[in-house]
VEXDREN-2710 file (C-alpha; in Angstrom, 1 decimal):
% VEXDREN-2710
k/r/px/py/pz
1/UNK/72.1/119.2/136.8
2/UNK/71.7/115.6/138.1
3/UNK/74.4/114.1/139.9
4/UNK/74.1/111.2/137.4
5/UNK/75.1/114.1/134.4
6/UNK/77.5/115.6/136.6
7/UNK/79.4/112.7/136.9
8/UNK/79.6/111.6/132.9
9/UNK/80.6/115.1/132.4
10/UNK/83.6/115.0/134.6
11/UNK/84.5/111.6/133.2
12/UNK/84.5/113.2/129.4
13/UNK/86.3/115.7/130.8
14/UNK/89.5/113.8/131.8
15/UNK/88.9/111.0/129.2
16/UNK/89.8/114.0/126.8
17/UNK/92.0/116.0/129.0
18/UNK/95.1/116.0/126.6
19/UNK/93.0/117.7/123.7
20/UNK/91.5/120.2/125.7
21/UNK/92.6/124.0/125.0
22/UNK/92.7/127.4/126.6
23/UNK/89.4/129.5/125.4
24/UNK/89.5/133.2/125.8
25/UNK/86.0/134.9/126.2
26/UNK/86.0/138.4/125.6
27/UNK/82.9/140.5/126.0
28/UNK/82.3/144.2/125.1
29/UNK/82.8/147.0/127.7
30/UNK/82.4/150.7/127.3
31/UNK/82.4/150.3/123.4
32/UNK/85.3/147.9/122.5
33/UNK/85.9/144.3/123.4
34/UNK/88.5/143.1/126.1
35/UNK/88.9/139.3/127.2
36/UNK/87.6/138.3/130.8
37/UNK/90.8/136.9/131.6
38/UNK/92.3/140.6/132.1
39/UNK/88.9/141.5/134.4
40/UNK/89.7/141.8/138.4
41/UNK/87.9/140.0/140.9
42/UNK/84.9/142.1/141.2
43/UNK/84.3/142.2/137.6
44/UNK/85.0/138.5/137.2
45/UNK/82.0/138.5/139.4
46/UNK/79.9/140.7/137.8
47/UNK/80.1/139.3/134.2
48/UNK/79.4/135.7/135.9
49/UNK/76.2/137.0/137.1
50/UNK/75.2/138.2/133.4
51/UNK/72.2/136.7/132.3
52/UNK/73.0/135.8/128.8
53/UNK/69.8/135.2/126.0
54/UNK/69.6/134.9/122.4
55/UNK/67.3/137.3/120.0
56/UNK/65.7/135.5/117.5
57/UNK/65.3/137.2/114.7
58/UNK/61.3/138.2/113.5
END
């Protein structure tokens, strides 16, 4: 990311603080789907590292 983007993105973001809202991710672990939030530090880690893709259907 330039430093050029970087910069308009941090101005959006406190030009629009006030609307702003808490997002909870969840992901699936073991079979059933918990939210990240609730994850401790080493598997906060982990799931940032998660290389994430998109299947596109045939």
């Amino acid at each position: 990311m330039s430093m050029q983007t970087k910069i308009k993105t941090e101005d959006l973001l406190v030009q629009h603080n006030a609307l702003r809202t808490k997002c909870l991710v969840y992901t699936r672990v073991m079979g059933y789907h918990r939210p990240v939030e609730s994850f401790n530090l080493g598997k906060k880690g982990e799931h940032k590292q998660r290389i994430h893709f998109t299947e596109h259907a045939r």
